[in-house]
Structures are given as C-alpha cells and as structure tokens.
VMD Tcl script that draws the C-alpha trace (Angstrom):
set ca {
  {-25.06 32.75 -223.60}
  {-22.18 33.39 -221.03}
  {-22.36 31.52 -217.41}
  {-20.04 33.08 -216.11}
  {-18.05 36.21 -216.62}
  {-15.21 38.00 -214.48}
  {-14.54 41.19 -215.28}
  {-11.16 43.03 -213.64}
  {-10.31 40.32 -211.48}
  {-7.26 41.97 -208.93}
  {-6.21 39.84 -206.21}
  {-3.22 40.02 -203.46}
  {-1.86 38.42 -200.68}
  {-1.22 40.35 -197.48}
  {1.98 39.79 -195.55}
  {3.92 41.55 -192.72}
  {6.21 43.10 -195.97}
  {3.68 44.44 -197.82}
  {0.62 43.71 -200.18}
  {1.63 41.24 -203.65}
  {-0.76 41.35 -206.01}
  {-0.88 37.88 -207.56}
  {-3.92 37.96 -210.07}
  {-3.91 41.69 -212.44}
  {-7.38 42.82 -213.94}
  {-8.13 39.13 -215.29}
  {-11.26 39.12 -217.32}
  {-13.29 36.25 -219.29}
  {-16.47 34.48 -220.31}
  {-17.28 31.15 -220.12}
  {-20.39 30.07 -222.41}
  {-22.90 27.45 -222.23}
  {-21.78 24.12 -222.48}
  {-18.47 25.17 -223.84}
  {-14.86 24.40 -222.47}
  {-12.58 27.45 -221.72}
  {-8.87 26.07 -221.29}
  {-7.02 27.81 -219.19}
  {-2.77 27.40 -219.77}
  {0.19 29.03 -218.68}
  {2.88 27.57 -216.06}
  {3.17 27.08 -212.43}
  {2.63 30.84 -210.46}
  {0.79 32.17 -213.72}
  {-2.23 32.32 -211.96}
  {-4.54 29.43 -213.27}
  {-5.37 28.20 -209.62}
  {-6.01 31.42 -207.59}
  {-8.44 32.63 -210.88}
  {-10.37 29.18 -210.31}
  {-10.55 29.34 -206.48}
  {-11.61 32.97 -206.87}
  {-14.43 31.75 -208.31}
  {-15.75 29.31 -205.54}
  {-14.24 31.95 -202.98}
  {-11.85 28.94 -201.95}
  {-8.59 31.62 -201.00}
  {-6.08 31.29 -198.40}
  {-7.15 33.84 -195.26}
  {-4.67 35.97 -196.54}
  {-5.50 36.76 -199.50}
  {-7.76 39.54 -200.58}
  {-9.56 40.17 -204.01}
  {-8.86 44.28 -204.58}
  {-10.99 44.67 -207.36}
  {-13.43 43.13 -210.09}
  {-16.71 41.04 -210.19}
  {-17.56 37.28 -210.90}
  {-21.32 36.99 -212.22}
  {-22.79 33.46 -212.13}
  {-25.99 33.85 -213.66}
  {-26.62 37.33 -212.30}
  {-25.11 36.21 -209.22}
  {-22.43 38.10 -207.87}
  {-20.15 35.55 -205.86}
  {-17.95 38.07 -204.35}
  {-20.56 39.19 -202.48}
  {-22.03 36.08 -201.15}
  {-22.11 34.80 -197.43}
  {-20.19 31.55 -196.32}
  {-23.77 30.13 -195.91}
  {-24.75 31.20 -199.43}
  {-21.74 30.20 -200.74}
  {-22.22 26.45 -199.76}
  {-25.45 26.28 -201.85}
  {-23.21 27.37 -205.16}
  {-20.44 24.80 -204.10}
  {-21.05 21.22 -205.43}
  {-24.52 21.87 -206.40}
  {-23.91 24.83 -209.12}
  {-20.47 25.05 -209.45}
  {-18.11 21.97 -208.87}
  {-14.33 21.20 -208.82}
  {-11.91 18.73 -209.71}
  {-8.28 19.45 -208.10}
  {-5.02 18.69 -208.92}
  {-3.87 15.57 -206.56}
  {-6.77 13.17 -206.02}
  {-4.80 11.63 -203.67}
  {-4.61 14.32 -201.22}
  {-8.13 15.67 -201.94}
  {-9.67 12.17 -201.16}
  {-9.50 11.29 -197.50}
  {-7.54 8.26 -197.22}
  {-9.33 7.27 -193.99}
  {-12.42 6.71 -195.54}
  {-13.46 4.54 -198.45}
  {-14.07 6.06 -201.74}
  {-18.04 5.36 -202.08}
  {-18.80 6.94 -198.10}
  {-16.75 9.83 -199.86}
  {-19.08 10.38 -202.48}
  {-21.87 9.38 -200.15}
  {-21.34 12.02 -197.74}
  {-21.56 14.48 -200.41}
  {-24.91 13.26 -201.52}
  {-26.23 13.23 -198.19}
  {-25.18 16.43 -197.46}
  {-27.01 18.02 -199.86}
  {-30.14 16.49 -200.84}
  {-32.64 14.41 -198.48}
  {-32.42 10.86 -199.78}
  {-31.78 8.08 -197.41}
  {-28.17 6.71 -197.29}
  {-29.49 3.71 -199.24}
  {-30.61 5.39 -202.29}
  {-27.79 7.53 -202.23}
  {-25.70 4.43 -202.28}
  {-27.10 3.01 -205.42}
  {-26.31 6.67 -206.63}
  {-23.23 6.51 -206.28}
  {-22.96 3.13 -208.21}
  {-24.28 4.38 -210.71}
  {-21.93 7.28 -210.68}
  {-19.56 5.01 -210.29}
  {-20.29 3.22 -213.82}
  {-21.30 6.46 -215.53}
  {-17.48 7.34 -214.76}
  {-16.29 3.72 -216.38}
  {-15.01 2.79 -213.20}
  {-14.43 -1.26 -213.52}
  {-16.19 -3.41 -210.78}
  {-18.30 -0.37 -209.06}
  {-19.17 -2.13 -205.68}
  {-15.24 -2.99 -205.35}
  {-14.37 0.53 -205.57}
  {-16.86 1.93 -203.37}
  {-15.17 -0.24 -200.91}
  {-11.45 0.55 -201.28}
  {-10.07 2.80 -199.85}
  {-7.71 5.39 -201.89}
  {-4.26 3.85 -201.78}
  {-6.17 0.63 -202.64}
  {-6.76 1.65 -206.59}
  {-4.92 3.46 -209.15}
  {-3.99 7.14 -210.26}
  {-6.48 6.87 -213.22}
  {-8.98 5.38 -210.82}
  {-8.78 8.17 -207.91}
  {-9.52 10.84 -211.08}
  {-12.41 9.26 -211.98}
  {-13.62 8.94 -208.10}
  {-13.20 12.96 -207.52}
  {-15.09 12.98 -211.17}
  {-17.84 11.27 -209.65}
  {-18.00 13.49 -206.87}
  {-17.65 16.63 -208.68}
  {-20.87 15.78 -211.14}
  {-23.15 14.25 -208.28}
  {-25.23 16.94 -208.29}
  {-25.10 17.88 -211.62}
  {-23.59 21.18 -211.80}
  {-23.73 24.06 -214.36}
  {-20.35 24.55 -213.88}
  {-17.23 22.17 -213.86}
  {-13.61 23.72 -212.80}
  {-10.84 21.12 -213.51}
  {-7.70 22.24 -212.11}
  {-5.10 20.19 -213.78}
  {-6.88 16.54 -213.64}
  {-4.32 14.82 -215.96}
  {-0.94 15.65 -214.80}
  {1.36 12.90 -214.34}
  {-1.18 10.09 -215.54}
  {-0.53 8.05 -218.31}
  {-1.23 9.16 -222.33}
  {-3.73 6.27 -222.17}
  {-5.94 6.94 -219.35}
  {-5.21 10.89 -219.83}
  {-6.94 10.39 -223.03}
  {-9.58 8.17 -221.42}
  {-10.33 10.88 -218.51}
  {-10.39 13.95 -221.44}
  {-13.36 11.79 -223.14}
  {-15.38 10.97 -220.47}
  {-15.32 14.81 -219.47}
  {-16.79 15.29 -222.58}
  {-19.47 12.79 -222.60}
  {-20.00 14.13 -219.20}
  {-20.60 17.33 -220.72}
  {-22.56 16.30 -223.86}
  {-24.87 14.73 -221.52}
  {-25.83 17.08 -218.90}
  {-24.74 20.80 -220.79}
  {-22.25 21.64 -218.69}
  {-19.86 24.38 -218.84}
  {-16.05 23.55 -217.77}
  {-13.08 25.64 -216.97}
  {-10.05 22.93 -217.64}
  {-6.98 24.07 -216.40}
  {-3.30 22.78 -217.81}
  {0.21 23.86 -218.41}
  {0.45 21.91 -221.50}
  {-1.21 23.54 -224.76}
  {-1.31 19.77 -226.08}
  {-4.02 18.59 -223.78}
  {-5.83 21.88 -224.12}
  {-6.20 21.29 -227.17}
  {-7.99 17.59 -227.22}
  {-10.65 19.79 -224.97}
  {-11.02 23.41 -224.86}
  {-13.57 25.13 -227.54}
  {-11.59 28.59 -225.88}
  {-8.28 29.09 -224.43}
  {-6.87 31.64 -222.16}
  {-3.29 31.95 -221.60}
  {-1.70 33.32 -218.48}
  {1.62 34.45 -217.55}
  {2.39 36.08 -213.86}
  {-0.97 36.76 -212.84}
  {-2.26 38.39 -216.19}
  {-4.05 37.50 -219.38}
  {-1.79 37.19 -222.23}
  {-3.99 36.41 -224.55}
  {-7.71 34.53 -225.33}
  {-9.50 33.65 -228.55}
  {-11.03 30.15 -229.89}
  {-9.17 26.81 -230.08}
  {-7.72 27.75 -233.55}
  {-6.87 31.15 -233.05}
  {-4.52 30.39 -230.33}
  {-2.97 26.54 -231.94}
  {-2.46 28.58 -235.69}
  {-2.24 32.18 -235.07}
  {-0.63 32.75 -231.81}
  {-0.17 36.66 -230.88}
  {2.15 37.00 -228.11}
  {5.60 35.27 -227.65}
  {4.98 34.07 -224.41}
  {2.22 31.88 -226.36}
  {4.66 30.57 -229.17}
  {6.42 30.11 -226.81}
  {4.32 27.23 -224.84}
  {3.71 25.90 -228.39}
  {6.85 25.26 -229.06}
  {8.42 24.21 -225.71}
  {6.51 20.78 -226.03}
  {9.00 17.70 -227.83}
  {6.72 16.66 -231.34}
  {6.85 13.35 -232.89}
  {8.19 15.33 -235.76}
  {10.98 16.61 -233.60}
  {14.85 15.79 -234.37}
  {17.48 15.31 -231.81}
  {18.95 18.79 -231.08}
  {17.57 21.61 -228.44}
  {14.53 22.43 -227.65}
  {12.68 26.22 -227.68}
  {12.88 27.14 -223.82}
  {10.32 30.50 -223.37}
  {13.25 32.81 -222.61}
  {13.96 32.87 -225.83}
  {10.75 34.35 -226.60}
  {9.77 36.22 -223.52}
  {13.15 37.98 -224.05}
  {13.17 38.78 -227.38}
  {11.39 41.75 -228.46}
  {10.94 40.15 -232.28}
  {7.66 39.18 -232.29}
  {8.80 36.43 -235.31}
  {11.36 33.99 -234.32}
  {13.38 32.57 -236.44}
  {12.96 28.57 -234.91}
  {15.74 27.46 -236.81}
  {18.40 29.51 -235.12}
  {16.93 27.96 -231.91}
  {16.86 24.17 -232.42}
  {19.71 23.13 -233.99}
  {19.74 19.98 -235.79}
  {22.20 17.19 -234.58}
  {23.10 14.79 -237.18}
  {25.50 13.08 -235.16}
  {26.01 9.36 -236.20}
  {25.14 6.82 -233.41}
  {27.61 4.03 -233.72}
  {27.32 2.52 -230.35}
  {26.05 -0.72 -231.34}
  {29.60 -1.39 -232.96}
  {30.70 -1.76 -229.27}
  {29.63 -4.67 -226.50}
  {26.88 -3.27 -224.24}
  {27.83 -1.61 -221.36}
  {24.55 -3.50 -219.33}
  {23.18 -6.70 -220.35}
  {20.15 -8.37 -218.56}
  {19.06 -11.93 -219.04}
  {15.65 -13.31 -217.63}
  {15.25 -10.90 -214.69}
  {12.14 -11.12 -212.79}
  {10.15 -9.54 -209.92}
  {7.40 -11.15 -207.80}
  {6.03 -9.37 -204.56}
  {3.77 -11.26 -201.89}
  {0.36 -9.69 -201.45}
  {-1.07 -11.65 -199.37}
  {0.08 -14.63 -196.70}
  {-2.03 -17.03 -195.22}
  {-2.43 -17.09 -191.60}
  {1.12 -19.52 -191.23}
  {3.33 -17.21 -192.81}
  {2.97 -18.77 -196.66}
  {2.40 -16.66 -199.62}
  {-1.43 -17.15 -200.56}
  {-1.05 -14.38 -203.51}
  {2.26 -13.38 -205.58}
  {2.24 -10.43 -208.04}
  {4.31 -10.32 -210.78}
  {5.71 -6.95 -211.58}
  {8.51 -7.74 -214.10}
  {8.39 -10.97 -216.14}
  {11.23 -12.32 -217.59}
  {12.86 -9.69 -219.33}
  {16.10 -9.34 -221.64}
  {17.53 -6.61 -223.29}
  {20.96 -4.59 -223.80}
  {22.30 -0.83 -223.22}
  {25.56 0.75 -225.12}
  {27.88 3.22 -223.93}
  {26.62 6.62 -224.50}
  {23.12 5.73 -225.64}
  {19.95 6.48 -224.54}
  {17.48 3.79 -224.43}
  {13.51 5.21 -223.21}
  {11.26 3.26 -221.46}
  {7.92 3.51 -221.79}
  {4.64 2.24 -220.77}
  {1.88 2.78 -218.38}
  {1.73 3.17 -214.81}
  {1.83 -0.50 -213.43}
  {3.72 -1.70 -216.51}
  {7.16 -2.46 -213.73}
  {9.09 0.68 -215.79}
  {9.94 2.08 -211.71}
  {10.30 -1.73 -210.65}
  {13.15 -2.30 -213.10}
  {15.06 0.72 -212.86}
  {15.35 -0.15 -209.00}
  {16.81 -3.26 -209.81}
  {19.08 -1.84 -211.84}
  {20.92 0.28 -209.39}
  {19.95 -2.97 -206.86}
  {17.39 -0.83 -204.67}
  {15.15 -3.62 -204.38}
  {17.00 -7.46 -205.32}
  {15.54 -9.30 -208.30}
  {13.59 -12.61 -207.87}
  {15.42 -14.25 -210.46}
  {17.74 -13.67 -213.52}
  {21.02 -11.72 -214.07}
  {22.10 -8.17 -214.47}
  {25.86 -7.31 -215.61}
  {27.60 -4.57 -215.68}
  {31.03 -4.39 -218.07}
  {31.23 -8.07 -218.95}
  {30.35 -8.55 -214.41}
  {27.61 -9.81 -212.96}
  {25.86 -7.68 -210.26}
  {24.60 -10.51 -208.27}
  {28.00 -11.49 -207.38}
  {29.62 -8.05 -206.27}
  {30.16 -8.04 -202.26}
  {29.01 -4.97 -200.61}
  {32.21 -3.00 -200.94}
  {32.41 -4.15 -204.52}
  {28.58 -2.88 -205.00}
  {29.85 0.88 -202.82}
  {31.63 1.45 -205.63}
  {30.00 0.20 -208.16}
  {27.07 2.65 -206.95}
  {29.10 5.58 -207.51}
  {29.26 4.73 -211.35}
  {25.67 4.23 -211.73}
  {23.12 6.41 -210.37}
  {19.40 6.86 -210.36}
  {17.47 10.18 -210.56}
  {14.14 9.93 -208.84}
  {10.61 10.96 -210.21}
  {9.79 13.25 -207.33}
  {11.84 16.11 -206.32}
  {9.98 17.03 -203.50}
  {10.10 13.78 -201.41}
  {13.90 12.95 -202.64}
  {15.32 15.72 -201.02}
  {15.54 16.25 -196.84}
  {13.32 19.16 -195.93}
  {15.40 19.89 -192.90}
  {18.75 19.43 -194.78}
  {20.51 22.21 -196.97}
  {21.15 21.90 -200.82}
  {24.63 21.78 -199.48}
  {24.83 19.38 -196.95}
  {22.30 17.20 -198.98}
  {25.69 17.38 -202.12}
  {28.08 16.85 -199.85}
  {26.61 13.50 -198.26}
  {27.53 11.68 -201.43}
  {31.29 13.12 -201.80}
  {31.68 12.40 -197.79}
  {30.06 8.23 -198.07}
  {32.07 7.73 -200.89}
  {35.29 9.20 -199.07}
  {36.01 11.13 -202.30}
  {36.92 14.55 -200.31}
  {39.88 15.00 -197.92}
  {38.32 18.19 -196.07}
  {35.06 20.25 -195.70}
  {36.34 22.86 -197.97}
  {37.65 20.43 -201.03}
  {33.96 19.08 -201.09}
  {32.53 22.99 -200.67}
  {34.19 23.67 -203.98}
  {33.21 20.35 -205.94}
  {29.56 21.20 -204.71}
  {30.23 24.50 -206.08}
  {31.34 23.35 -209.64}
  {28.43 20.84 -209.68}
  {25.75 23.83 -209.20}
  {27.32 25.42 -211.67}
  {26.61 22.50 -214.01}
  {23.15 22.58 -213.51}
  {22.74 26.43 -213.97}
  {22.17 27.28 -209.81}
  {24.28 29.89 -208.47}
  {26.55 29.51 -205.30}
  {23.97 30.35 -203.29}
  {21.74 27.62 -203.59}
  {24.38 25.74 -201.36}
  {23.04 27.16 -197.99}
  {19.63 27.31 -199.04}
  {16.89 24.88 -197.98}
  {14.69 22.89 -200.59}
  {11.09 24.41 -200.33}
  {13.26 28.00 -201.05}
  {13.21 26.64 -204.93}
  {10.60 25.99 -207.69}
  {9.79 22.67 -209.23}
  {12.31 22.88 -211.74}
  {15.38 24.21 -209.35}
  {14.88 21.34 -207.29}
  {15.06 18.57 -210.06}
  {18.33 20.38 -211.01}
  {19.64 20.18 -207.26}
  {18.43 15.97 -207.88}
  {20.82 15.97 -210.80}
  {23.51 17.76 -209.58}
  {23.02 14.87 -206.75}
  {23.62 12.41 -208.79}
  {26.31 14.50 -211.20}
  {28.50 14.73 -207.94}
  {30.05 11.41 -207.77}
  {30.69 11.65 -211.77}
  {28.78 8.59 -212.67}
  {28.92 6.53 -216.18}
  {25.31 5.77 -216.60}
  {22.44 7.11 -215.10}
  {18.53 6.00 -214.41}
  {15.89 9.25 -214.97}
  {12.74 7.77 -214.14}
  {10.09 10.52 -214.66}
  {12.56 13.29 -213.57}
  {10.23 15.37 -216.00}
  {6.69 14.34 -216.07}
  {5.20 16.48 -213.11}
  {7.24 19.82 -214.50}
  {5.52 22.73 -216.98}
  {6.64 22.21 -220.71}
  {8.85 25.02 -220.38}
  {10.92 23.87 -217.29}
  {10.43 20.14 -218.83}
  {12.35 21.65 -221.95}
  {14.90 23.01 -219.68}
  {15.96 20.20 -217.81}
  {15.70 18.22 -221.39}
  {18.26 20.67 -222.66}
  {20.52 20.08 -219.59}
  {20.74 15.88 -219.53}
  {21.35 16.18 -223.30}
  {23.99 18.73 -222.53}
  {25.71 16.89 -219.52}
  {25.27 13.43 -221.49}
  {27.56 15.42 -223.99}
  {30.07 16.68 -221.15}
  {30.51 13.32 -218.96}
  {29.96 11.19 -221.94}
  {27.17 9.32 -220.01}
  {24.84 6.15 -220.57}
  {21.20 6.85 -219.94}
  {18.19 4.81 -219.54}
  {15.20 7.49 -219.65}
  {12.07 6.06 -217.99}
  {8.80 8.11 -218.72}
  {5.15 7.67 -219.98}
  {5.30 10.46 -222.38}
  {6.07 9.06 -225.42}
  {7.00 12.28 -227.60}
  {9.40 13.15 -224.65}
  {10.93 9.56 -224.48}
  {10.95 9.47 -228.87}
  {13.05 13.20 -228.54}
  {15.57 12.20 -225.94}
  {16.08 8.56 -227.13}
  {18.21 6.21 -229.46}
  {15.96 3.42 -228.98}
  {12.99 2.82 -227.12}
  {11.84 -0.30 -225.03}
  {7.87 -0.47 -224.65}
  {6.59 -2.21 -221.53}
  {3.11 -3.94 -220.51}
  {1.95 -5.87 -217.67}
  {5.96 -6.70 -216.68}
  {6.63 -7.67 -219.91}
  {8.64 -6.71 -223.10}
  {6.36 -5.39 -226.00}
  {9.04 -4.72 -228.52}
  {12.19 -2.42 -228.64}
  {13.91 -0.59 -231.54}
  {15.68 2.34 -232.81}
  {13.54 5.61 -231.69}
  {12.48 6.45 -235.51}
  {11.67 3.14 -236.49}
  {9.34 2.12 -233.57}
  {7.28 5.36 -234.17}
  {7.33 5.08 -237.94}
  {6.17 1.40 -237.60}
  {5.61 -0.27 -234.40}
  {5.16 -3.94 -234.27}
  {2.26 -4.31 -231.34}
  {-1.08 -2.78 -231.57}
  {0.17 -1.67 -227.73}
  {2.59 0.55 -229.11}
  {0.15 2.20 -231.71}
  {-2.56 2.79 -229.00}
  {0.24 4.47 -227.17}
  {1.33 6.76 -229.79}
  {-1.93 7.43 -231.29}
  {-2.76 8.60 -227.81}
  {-0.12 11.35 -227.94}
  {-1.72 14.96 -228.00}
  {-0.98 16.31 -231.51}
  {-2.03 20.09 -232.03}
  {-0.27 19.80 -235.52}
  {-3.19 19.42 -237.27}
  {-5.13 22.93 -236.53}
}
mol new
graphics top color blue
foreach p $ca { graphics top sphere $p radius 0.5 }
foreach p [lrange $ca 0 end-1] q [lrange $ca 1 end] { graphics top cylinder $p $q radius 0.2 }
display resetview
C-alpha cells in the first residue's frame, strides 16, 4: 500500500529576473513501512522534493504543478493550521546539521520536551520521563546527562540521535531524513543507519532517506530514486539500481565512490558519463592503473615525531589549578617519507585534527618532539618557524569557515605571497594567483569573485590553491573531502594526486573514511582515544589488520559490491 505518492511535482523560485524552475514533473511512491532512498548531488533536488512535502519552502518559491497525497490527503492544499497537525505528528523530519537545527540555548531534553508538550496534553513531568525513555530507545548513553547538556556539550553522533528522538516522539507514519549521516564517522554512521531501522521495525514506519552517496543508500533503502538537476533520472528497487543501472548519470554515482578493491590511479568523475553519449563505458580507459614502485622508505623521513603529547584543562578549581586534564593525544611516535602519503584515520575524538595542528605548530604540544629534515621544531625562533611555514601547509576541513566572506578569492591568494614577501609588486602576485587557479581548474575569473559565488567543491579548490601558492613540500588535508558529493570528492581526489605528482609533495591525509584514506594512501596510521592502534602499508592493514579496532572500522565501510 503506498503512503504517499507525488505525482508531477513542478516547482520554481521567483526572482526579480525571472521564474527558475528547480524541481521538473518529479513523481514517486513511498510504501508502507518501506525505505525510499533518495540520491543524487548537491542542487539535484533531494531537499526542495522533501520540504515540498511538509510545505517547508522558502517564500519564494512556488510549486507550478502536481499533487502530494498522504493518505488521501492532499498537502498542497492544506492551511498553515492544518498543516501543523501533519508536522511532527504524521509526518516527521530529520535535517541535515543537528547542530544548527537544535537550539543551542536550550538543553537538549526541554528541546524534545517542548515538542511533546506542544502537541499532546500530558503534564511536563510525564513528558519528561518520555523523553528518557526516548532518550534510551535512541541508545543515547547516560539519558538524564543528556537531557541536561546543552548541544555543544555532546558529540556529532549524539546531536543525531537527539533530533532522532524528536523526530519519532509522536510516532509518525512518515520519517524524512535529509542527509542524517554526512560527515559522521563509519562507526556511528553505521550505528545511526541501524537504529533507524529498528525504529522502523518497531513502529511501521515509512522513511524517505536522503544521501549523495549510493553506498549508504544502500545499507537502507528497499527503493531508490536518483536525481540529477531537479528531475528523476531513474527509480526501481535496491538491486535494480546497485546491478543494473540504466542511465549514465547513475553509473556514474556508482562508480565515483573509492572501493576497497580500488588501485592507485584516477578515479571515474560523472563527466565522463554525463558527457558521453555511450551508454557502456569502457571503465578501463578511465582509471588507469599506476604501478609505480614506492621506494621512499630507502630514504630518512622527511618528519619524525617522538613521544608527542596533548593535554587540555577542562576544568580549574576556584584558585586557578587544573581540577580536570583531558588527554587528546597520548604519546605518539611515528615517521613520514618524502613523497608519501601516510592516512590517518579514526573516529571523531580520536586527536586525528589535534595532531595535524601540532604539526604545522597551530596549537604547541604538551610534551615530546617533532622534526622536520633531521631539525627539531621546538627549537626554531619565530623567523626560523615564518619560513618554515611556507614549506609545510595545512588544508582545513571546512571550506566555508576557512575562507573570509568579505574578502575576494584574490585578495584571500595574495595574503600569503604578500606575508611571506615572496612578490615585489601587485601585479607579479596577480599573475602567480593566476597560474595557481589555473592549477586547480578555476578560471581567471574566480580572482575577483567572492566565496559564497562558488559551490562546495570550487571553494575547497580555492583552499588548495591557498595553500599551493607558497609552493610547499608537504602538506596536512584534514577532511578536505568528507562534507563534498562523491562526484566532487572524486574530483578534488584526482587533483591532490595530480599536484602531489607536479610539486613532488609529502602528504599526510587525515579523514574518517577509510576506503577514501586506503585509495589515496601508502600507509595508513589508525588512531583511538589519542593513541596509536597500529600503522602499515595501505594493502596490508586492510588485507590483515592487527587490532580488532581496525576491523570494526573497515567492516563498517559501506560495500554495495555484493548486490
């Protein structure tokens, strides 16, 4: 029996320029207590066809055509008032960010709370020990703790499972989850995937579980519909879609995403198959094999570190004395060679950010030694460290917040060339800035453009060509590519493994995606609680790993290889 059905979906946004039609005569069922999976990338369409549902649009948009049924409802027609009766109580949403879609002036339970109280009659205290239970039906550890935090006082994984609490209080029919996994870690990504399904075994509910990544889709969906610039490429069951995919845009998505299987050599980006009017592609001519021998080890490492730690106070007692000390990086030792790539991986907590900082001496070690080329960076004066900046440089998880809105692309290059005094005028540095961009595939014009005029993807390339600029020897990614689609992912992918190439560079590649970190790597270090779990060569620790850490990890890995 279908739920819900939308039949010729047509929605635009209205602007002084014209009408742009956005969503294009989508149409699909969802059934009873089945999962529809909903993929394509960012600007397919995924969002708007979800908030279409719960009439949740910005005021300038405008649906043009179609019908969404709800039980023989019709919610286009609905009043605000009725509207509020569907919302939460029939049909319920999880969104993207729980951290901006939690209030963070208000503790996590009175969230929840609220929500109760606004929509049955219960007294606040019963609707407390709801929400406890909630609480522990969502496997949230110490339930009375959490209900008092507030949201910057508990973890990614934790804030997920608070708006999942929220979003079943009132046991909907219907769950929309708009992207609930991006950017956590394999483990607890895996962890939040099964408890939506126990969710949904236990109270026969319907979800609509939106992703860009056809590997998660896959752990979850019974159905999947893919979308590409507002229209339906393509829907079927689970298996249809993994083993038999139609379109190109489809293959595609499949085979954007790194596999365990996966050599070193280039990844599938979907211009290859969006452009190509061959519906079979030849793979082979696309990823090319690279059987280059990796002799770096012959060599003395480029970075050593010996017994570095990281402790930060928590808490001080009322004289000014540390009361409670948190230890974020224990101990560790290891080595990098010249023109390797060593990955880094582990889950969020593990000190993988922490120790990349220290690296490039953000943040000052509490104890141990780092050295660079046979020289210790503890010792280096601050010119002495000026320079030695320029040869090592770090490449920041979040594009969005490591560029200044208010600055151009241009300016924002030309800071680096200007600190470093490595320009004698204005237009010497135009024309390095210039070359860079042209590195990172971005045309001239991106130099007098501002950063919210570019996608996602542009913008990690403008972060790299930041850090190109000063033509450094080694360089720190940490999670340059874990909030991007799979197909931009694969493009920037292609690019570090093609600059490495070019400027002969030393990486250190810090991500929680494992099947990322095993295709970009030579050898992989695996983190936990601060500490070292084991490292070796990227093959080897996948083929075999040592810790039962590591095999939880990579057992935790979305595989669609099987269907």
């Amino acid at each position: 029996m279908n739920i819900l059905e939308i039949k010729n979906l047509s929605l635009s946004f209205k602007s002084n320029s014209g009408n742009k039609t956005v969503l294009k005569n989508i149409s699909f069922n969802l059934k009873e207590a089945k999962t529809l999976g909903i993929v394509g990338e960012s600007g397919s369409g995924k969002s708007l066809t979800a908030l279409s549902i719960l009439k949740l649009l910005p005021v300038n948009a405008c649906v043009d055509s179609g019908t969404i049924s709800f039980l023989n409802t019709e919610l286009l027609t609905l009043s605000e008032k009725e509207l509020v009766k569907i919302r939460g109580n029939e049909i319920s949403m999880i969104f993207q960010e729980p951290m901006t879609s939690l209030n963070p002036s208000l503790k996590c339970g009175i969230q929840v709370l609220e929500l109760i109280t606004n929509h049955t009659r219960i007294s606040k205290s019963k609707a407390k020990l709801k929400v406890l239970e909630l609480f522990d039906e969502v496997k949230l550890p110490d339930p009375v703790r959490i209900f008092n935090s507030y949201p910057h006082e508990i973890s990614g994984g934790q804030k997920q499972r608070v708006m999942i609490a929220m979003a079943i209080a009132l046991k909907p029919k219907i769950l929309i989850a708009d992207e609930p996994t991006t950017a956590l870690d394999v483990t607890v990504q895996n962890a939040i995937l099964d408890l939506l399904k126990q969710i949904q075994s236990k109270y026969k509910m319907s979800i609509i579980f939106i992703s860009h990544d056809l590997g998660i889709i896959s752990k979850i969906a019974d159905n999947i519909l893919v979308m590409y610039d507002g229209e339906v490429v393509e829907s079927g069951s689970k298996k249809e879609i993994l083993t038999n995919p139609k379109k190109n845009y489809t293959k595609g998505l499949l085979s954007c995403r790194p596999t365990l299987e996966m050599k070193k050599g280039r990844l599938p980006i979907l211009s290859d198959y969006i452009e190509s009017q061959n519906e079979t592609i030849v793979s082979e001519n696309i990823t090319k094999i690279d059987n280059e021998k990796n002799d770096f080890y012959e060599d003395d490492p480029v970075l050593k570190v010996n017994s570095l730690s990281k402790s930060f106070i928590i808490k001080k007692n009322f004289f000014g004395k540390s009361k409670h000390i948190y230890s974020a990086v224990k101990d560790l030792k290891f080595e990098v060679f010249k023109g390797e790539t060593l990955g880094l991986v582990g889950e969020s907590g593990c000190g993988k950010t922490t120790l990349g900082r220290m690296l490039v001496r953000l943040i000052e070690s509490s104890s141990g030694q780092i050295g660079y080329k046979g020289k210790s960076l503890n010792e280096l004066n601050n010119r002495e460290l000026k320079a030695w900046r320029k040869n090592v440089q770090i490449i920041f998880q979040d594009p969005y917040s490591s560029l200044n809105p208010k600055q151009t692309v241009g300016d924002a290059l030309l800071e680096p060339l200007i600190a470093h005094k490595l320009i004698k005028s204005r237009k010497e540095g135009i024309q390095k800035v210039f070359e860079v961009l042209e590195k990172v595939r971005l045309g001239e014009e991106s130099f007098y453009k501002f950063p919210h005029e570019f996608s996602g993807g542009q913008r990690q390339r403008i972060i790299i060509a930041r850090a190109l600029i000063l033509q450094p020897e080694f360089l720190i990614c940490d999670e340059s590519v874990s909030a991007l689609d799979v197909s931009v992912q694969a493009e920037i992918l292609n690019l570090l493994n093609d600059l490495k190439k070019e400027y002969l560079l030393t990486f250190i590649f810090i991500s929680h995606d494992l099947a990322v970190v095993k295709y970009m790597s030579d050898r992989i270090m695996v983190m936990k609680d601060g500490q070292l779990v084991e490292i070796n060569k990227a093959d080897e620790l996948y083929r075999s790993p040592a810790s039962e850490y590591t095999k939880k990890l990579i057992n935790s890995i979305p595989d669609i290889s099987f269907y």
